[in-house]
LOKE-689527 format. One line per 10 residues: number of its first residue (from 1); for each residue x, y, z of N, C-alpha, C. Coordinates in steps of 0.001 Angstrom, whole numbers, padded with zeros to 6 digits. Example, Ala and Ser with C-alpha at 12.3 -4.5 7.8 and 13.67 -1.06 7.14 Angstrom:
1	013190:-005690:007800:012300:-004500:007800:013200:-003300:007800 ~ 012850:-002250:007080:013670:-001060:007140:012900:000030:007870
END
This chain:
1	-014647:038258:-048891:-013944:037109:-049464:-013145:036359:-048408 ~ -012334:037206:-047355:-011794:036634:-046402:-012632:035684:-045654 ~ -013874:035564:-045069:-014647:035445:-044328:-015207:034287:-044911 ~ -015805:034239:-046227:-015682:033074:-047126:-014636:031890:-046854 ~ -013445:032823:-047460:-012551:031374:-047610:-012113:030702:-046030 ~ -012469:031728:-045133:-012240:031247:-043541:-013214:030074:-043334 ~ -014729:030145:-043626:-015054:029264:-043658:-014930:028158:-044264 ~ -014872:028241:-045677:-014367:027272:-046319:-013590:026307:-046064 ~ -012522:026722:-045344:-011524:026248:-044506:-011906:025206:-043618 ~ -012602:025825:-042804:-012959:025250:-041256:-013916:024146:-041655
11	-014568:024493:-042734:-015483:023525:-043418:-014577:022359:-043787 ~ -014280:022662:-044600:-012723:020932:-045178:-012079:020746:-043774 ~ -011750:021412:-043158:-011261:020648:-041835:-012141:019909:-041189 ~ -013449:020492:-041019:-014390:019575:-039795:-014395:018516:-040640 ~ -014961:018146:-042465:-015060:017224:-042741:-014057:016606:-043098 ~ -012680:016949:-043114:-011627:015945:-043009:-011716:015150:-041991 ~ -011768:015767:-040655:-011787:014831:-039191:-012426:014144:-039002 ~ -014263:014206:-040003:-014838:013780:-039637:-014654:012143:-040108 ~ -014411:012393:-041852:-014180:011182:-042317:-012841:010276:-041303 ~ -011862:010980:-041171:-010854:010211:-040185:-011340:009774:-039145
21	-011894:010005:-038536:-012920:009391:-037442:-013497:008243:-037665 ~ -014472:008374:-039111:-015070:006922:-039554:-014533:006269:-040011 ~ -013151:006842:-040556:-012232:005261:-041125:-011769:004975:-039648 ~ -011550:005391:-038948:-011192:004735:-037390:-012167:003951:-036648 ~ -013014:004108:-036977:-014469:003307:-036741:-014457:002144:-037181 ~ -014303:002022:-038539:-014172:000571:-038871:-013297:-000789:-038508 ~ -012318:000251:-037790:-011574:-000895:-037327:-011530:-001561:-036146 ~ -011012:-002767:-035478:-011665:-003412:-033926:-010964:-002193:-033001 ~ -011561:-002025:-032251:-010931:-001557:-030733:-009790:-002144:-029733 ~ -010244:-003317:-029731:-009733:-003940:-029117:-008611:-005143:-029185
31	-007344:-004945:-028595:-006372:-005797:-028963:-006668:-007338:-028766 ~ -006290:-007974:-030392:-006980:-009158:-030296:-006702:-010326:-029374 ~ -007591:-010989:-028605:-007595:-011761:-027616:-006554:-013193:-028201 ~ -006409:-013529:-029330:-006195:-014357:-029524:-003986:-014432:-029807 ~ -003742:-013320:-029534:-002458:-012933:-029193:-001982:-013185:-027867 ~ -003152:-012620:-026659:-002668:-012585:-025722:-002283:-013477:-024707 ~ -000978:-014004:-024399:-000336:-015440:-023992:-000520:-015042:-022017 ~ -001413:-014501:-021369:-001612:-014399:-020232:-001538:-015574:-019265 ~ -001925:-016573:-020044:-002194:-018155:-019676:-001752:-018733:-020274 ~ -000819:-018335:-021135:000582:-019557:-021529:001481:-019308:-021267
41	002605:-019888:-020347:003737:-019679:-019923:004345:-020361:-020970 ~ 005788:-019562:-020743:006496:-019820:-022191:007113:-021166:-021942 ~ 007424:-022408:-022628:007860:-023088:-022751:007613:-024925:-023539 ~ 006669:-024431:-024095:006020:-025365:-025682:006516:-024915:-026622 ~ 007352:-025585:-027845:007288:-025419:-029024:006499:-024963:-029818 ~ 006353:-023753:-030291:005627:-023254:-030886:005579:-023642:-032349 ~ 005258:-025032:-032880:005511:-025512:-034213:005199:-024781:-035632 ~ 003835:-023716:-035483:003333:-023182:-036776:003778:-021594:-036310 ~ 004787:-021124:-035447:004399:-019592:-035031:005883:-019181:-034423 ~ 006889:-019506:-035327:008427:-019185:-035116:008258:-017776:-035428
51	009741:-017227:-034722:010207:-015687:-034856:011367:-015778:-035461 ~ 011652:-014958:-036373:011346:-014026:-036933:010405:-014420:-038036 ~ 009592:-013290:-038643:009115:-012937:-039890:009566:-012035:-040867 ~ 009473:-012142:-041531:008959:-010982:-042702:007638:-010384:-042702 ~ 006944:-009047:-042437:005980:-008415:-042030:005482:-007469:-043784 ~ 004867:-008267:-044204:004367:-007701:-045452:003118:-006503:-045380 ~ 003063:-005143:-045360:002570:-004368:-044963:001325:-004295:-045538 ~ 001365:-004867:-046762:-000052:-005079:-047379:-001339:-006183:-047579 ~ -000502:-007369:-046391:-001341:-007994:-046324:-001967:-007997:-044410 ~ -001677:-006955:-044004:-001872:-006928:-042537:-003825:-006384:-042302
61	-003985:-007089:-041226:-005504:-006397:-040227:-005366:-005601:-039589 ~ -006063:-004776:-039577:-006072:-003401:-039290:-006312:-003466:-037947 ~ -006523:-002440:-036653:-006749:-002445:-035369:-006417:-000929:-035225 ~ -007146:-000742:-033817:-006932:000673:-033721:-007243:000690:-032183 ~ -006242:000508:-031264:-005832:000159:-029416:-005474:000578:-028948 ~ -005243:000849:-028095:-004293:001748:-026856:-003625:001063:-026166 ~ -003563:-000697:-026699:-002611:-001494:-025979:-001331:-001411:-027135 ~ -000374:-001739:-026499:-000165:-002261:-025188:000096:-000584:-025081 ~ -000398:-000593:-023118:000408:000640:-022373:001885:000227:-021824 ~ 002658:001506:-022414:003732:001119:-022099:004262:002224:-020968
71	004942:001970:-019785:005273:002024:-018579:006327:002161:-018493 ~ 006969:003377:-019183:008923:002734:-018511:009320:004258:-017998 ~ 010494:004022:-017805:011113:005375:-016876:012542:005082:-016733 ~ 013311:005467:-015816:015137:005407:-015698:015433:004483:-014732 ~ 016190:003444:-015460:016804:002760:-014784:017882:002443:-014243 ~ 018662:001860:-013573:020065:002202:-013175:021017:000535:-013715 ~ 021766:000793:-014414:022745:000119:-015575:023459:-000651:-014889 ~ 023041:-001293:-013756:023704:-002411:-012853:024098:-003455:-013421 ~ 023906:-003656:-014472:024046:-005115:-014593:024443:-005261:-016229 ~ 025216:-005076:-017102:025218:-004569:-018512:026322:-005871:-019096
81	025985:-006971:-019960:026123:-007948:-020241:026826:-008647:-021670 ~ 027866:-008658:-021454:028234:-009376:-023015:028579:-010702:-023090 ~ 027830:-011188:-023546:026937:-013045:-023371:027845:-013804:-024651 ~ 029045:-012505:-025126:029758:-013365:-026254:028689:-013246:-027509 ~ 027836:-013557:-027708:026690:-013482:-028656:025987:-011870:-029060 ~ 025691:-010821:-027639:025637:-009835:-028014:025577:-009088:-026789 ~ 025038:-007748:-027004:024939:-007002:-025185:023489:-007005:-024726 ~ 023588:-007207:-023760:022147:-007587:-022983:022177:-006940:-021443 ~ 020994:-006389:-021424:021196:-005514:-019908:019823:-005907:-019375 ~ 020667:-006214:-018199:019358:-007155:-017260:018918:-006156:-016027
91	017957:-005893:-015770:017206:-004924:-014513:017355:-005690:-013707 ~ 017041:-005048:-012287:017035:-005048:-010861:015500:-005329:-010643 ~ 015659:-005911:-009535:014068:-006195:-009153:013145:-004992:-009013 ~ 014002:-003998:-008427:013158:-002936:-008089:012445:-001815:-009811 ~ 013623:-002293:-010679:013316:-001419:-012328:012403:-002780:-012766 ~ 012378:-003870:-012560:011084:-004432:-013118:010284:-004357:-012791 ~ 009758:-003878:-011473:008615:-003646:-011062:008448:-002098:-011553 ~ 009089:-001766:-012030:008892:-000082:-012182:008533:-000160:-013852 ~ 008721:-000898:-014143:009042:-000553:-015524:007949:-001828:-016213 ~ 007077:-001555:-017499:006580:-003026:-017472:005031:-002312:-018718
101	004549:-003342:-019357:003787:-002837:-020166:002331:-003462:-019872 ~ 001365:-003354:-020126:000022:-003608:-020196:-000437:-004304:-021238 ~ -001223:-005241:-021659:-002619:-005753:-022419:-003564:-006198:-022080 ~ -004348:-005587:-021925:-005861:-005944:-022111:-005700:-005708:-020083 ~ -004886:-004914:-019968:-005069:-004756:-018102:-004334:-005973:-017906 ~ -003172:-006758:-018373:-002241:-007713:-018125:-001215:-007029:-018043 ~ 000075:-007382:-016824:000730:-006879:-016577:001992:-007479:-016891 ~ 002709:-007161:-017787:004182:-008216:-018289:005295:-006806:-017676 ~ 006095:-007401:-016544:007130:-006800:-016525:008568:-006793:-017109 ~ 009362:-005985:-017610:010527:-005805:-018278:011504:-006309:-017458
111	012414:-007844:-018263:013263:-008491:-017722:014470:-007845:-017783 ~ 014410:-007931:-019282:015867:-007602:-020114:015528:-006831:-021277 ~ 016482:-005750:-022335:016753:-006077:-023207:018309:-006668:-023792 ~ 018263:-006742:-025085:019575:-006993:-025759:018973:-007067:-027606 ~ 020473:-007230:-028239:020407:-006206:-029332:020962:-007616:-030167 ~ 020500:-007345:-031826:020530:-008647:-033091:021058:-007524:-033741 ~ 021843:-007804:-034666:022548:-007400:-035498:022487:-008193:-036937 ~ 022152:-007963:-038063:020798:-006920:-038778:019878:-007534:-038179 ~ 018849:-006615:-037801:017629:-006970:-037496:017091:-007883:-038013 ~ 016342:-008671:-036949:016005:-010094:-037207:014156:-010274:-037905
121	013575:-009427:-038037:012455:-008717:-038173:012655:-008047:-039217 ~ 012061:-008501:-040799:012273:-007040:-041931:010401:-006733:-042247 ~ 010740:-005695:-042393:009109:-005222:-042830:009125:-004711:-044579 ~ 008532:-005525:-044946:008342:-005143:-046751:009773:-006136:-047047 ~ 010680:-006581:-047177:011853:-007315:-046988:013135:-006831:-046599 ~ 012460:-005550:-046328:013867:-004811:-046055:014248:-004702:-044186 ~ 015709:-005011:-043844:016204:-004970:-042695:016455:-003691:-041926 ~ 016586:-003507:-040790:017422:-002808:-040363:018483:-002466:-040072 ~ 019475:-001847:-039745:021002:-002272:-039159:021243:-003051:-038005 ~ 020044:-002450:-037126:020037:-003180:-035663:018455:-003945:-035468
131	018506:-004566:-033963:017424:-004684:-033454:017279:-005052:-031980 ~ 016851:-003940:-031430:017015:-004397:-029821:015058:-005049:-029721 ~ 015278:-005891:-028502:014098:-006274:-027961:014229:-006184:-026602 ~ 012895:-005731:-026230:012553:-005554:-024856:011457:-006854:-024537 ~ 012178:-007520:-023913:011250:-008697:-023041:010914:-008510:-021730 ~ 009540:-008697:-021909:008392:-008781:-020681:008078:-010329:-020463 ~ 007404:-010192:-019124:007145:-011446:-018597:005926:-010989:-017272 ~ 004973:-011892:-017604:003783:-011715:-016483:004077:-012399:-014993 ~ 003222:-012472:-014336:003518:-012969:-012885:003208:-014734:-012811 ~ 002352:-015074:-014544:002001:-016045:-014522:002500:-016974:-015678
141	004250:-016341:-016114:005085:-016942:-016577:004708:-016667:-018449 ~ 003973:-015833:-018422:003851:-015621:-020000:004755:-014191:-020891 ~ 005310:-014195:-021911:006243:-013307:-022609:005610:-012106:-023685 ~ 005957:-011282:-023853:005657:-010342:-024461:006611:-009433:-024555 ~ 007017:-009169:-025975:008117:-008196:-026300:008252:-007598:-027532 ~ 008854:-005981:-026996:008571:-005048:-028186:010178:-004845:-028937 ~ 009777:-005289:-030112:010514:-005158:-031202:011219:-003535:-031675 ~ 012485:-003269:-031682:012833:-002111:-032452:013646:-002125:-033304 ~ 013359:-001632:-034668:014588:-001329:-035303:015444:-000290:-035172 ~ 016874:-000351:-035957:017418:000361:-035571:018033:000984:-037312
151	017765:002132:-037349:018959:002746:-038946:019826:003812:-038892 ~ 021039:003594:-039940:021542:004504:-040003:020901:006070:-040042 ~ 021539:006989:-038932:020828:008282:-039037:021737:009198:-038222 ~ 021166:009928:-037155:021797:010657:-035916:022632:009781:-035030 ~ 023179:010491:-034497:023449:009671:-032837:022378:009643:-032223 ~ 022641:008336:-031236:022105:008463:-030090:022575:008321:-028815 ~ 022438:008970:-028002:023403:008888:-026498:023736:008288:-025545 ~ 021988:007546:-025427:021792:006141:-024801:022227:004862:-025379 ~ 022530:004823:-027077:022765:003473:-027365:024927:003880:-026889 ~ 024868:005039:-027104:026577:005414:-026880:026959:004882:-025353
161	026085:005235:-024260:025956:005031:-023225:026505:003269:-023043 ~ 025288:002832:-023581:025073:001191:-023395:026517:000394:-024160 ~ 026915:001100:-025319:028313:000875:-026024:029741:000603:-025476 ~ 029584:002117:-024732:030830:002407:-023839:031153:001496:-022636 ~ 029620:000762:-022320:029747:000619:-020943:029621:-001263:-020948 ~ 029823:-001537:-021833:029859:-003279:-022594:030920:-003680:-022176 ~ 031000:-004591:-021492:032649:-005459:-021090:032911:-006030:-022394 ~ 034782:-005678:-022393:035337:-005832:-023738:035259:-007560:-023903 ~ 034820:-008788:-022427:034692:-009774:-023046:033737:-010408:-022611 ~ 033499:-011476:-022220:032163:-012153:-021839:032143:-011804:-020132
171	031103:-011352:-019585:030873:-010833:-018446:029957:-009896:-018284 ~ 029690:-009327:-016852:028906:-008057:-016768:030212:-006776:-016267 ~ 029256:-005380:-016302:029617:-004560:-015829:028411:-003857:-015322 ~ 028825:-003126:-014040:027810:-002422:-013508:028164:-001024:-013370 ~ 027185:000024:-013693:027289:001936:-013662:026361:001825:-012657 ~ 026903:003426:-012609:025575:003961:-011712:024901:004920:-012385 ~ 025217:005267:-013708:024015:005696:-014739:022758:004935:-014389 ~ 021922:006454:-014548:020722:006227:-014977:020714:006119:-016398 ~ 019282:005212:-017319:019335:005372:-018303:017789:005488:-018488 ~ 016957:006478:-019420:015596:006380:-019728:015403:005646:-020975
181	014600:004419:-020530:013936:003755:-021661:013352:003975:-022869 ~ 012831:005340:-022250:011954:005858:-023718:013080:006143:-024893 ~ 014102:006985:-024249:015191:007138:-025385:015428:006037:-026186 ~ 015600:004810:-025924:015775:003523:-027076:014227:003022:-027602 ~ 013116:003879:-027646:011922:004077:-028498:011543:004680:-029096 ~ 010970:004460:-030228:010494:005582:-031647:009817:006728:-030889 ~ 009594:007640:-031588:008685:008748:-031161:006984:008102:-030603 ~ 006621:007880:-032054:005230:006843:-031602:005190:005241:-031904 ~ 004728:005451:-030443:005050:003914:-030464:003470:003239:-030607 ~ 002597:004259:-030681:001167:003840:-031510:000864:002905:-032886
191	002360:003104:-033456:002045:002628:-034498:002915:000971:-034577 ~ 002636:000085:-035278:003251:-000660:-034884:002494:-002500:-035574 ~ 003196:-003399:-035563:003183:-004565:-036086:002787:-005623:-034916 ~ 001863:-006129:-034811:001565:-007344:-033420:001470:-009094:-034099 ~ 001910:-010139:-033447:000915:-011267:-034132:002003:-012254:-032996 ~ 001592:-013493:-033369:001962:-014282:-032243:003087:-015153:-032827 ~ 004062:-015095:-032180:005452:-015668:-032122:006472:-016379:-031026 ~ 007235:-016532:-031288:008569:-017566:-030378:009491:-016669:-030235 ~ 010555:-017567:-029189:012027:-016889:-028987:012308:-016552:-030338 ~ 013715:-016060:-030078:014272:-016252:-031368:015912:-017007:-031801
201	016051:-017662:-030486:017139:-017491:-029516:016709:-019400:-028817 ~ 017434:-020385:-028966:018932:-020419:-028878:019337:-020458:-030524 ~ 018186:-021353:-031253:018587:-021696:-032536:017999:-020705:-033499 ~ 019475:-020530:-034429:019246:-019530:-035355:018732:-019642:-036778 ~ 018596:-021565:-036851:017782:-021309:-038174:016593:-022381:-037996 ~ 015873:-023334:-038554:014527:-023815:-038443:014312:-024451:-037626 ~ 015501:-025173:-036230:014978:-025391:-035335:014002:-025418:-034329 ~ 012915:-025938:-033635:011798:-024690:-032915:012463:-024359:-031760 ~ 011959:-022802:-031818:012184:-022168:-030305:011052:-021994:-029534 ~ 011178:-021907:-028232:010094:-022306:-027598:009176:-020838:-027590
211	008212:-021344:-027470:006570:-020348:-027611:005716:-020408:-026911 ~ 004472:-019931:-027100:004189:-018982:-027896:004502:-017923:-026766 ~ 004649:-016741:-027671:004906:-015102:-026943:003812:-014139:-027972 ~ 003959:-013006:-027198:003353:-011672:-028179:004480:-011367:-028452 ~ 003839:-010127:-029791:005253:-009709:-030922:004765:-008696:-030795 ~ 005491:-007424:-030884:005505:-006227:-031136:006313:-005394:-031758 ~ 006118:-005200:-033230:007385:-004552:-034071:006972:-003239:-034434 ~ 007699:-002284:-034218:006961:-001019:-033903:007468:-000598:-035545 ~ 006511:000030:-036234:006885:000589:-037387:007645:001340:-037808 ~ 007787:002209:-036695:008964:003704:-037141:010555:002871:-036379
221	011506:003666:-036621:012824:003167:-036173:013509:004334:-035367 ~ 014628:003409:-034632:015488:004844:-034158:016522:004596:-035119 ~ 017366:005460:-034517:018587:006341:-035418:020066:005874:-034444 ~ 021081:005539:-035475:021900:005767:-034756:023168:005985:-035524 ~ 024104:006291:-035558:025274:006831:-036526:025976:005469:-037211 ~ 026682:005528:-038095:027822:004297:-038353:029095:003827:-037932 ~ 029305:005113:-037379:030652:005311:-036134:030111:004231:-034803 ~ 029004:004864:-034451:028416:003932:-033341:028208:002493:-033608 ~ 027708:001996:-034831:027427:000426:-035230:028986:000001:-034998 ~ 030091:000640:-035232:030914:000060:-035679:031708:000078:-034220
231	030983:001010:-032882:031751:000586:-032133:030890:-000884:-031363 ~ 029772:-000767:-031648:029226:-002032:-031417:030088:-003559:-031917 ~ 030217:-003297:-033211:030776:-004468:-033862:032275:-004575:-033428 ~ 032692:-003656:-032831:033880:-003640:-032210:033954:-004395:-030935 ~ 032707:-004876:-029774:033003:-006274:-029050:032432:-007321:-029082 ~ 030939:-007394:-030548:030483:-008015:-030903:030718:-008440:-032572 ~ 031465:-008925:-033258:031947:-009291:-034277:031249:-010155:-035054 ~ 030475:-010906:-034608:029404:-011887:-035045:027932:-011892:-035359 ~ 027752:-011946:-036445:025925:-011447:-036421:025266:-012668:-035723 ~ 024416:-012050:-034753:023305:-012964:-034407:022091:-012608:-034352
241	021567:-013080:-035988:020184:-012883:-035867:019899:-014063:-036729 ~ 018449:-014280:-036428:017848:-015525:-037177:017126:-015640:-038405 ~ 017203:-016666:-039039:016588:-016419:-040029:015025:-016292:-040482 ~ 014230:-015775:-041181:013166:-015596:-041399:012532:-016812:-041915 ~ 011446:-016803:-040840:010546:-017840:-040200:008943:-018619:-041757 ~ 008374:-019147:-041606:007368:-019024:-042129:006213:-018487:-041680 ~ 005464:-017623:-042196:004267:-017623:-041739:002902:-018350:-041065 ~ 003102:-019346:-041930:001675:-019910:-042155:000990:-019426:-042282 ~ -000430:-020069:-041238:-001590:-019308:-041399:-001969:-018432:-040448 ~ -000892:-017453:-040040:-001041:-016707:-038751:-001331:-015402:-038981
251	-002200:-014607:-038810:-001803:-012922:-039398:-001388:-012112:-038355 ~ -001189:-011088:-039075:-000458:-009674:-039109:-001428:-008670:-038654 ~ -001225:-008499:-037210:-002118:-007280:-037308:-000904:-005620:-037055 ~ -001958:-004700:-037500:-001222:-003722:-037718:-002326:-002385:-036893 ~ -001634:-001779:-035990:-001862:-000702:-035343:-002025:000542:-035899 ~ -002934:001263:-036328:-003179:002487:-037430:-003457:003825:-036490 ~ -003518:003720:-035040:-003632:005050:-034003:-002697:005964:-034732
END
C-alpha cells in the first residue's frame, strides 16, 4: 500500500508540473517591445499615457520574462536629500554604474530613488502607505522605473537607516553607510505590473508630465512599522502623491513567473 500511494504521489506531482508548464506556455516570452522607451528620451508629453494608475488585476495580459534583470548591490549614502517635498537619495557615479537594470539586453542605470506618501500607484483600488521609486536611465536618455509599495507590517532597517539619516530641512546629508538595495525590494520581484507611463512629478493632478517611460509595479510589498511612517512624516508633513491618471487605451501587462 505504501508503495502504491508513493507512486500515486509522484504521479499528481509530475502531472501537476506538467500542466504548470503548459499554462506557462501560453503566455509571450518576451517583454513586450512596445514598452520599451530605448529610443525615446524622456521629454515629450506623454498626452494618452500619464502616471499614476489604478492597476485592475483582472483586466491585465499575461507575460512570462526574465526582464527586467535587476542588478543592484550596496551603495554608499553620500548624498541623502530632503527636496522639502520628500527624501530622495541620489548615487555616485561609481553606484550607477554598479547598480542598474536590463530589458531586452538594454541597459538603464539607477539615478535616484525617493519616496510618495500614500502610494501613488493602487492595485485593485486599494493604496499603500508608502511608495518608493527607483529611476533608471539609459545612455541614450530613456527612463525606466520600478515601482514599490510600501505596508504596514515589520520593521525595516534600511528604510530606519534612510529615516534617521534625512536632513531635518531642505538639503543633503552625506554617511558613510553602506546600504543594500535589495533590502528596499519584495522578496520576488518576478512578479509584478509593467505598461507605459510618465513622470509623476512636477504636477500633481491632470497636468501632463513629461513621457513616455517604462512602469514597473511590483505586486508583493515591503513592510514597515507605524512608528517608522510616523518618523517619516515627522520631516515630511505633506503628502505628495498624484492623482490617478486615466487609462485609455493602454494595457496592463502582468508578470506570472
Amino acid at each position: 500500500m505504501k508503495k502504491i500511494a508513493l507512486l500515486l504521489l509522484v504521479t499528481i506531482t509530475f502531472v501537476s508540473c506538467s500542466k504548470s508548464d503548459d499554462h506557462l506556455e501560453n503566455f509571450v516570452k518576451e517583454f513586450p517591445e512596445s514598452l520599451v522607451n530605448q529610443d525615446k528620451p524622456l521629454g515629450t508629453a506623454n498626452i494618452d499615457g500619464q502616471t499614476p494608475i489604478n492597476i485592475n488585476a483582472s483586466f491585465t495580459e499575461k507575460i512570462s520574462t526574465l526582464d527586467p534583470v535587476i542588478h543592484y548591490g550596496a551603495i554608499t549614502l553620500s548624498n541623502i536629500e530632503n527636496t522639502e517635498d520628500n527624501l530622495k537619495v541620489n548615487l555616485s557615479q561609481a553606484d550607477k554604474t554598479d547598480n542598474f537594470i536590463t530589458i531586452k539586453g538594454n541597459k538603464y542605470e539607477l539615478q535616484q530613488f525617493h519616496f510618495h506618501y500614500h502610494s501613488e500607484h493602487s492595485i485593485n483600488g486599494e493604496y499603500g502607505v508608502m511608495e518608493i521609486h527607483f529611476v533608471h536611465k539609459s545612455s541614450k536618455g530613456a527612463y525606466a522605473v520600478l515601482g514599490v509599495l510600501v505596508k504596514n507590517g515589520k520593521a525595516n532597517t534600511s528604510l530606519q537607516t534612510l529615516f534617521d539619516g534625512s536632513p531635518k530641512l531642505k538639503g543633503t546629508n552625506a554617511l558613510s553607510n553602506l546600504l543594500n538595495l535589495n533590502t528596499l525590494l519584495p522578496v520576488d520581484t518576478n512578479k509584478y505590473y509593467a505598461y507605459s507611463g510618465s513622470l509623476t512629478t512636477p504636477h500633481l493632478d491632470f497636468t501632463l508630465n513629461e513621457g513616455p517611460l517604462t512602469w514597473f509595479v511590483f505586486k508583493n510589498q515591503i513592510e514597515m512599522t507605524n512608528d517608522q511612517f510616523k518618523n517619516y512624516q515627522g520631516n515630511y508633513s505633506k503628502e505628495n502623491f498624484r492623482v490617478i491618471q486615466p487609462l485609455n487605451n493602454r494595457k496592463i501587462f502582468e508578470n506570472i513567473r
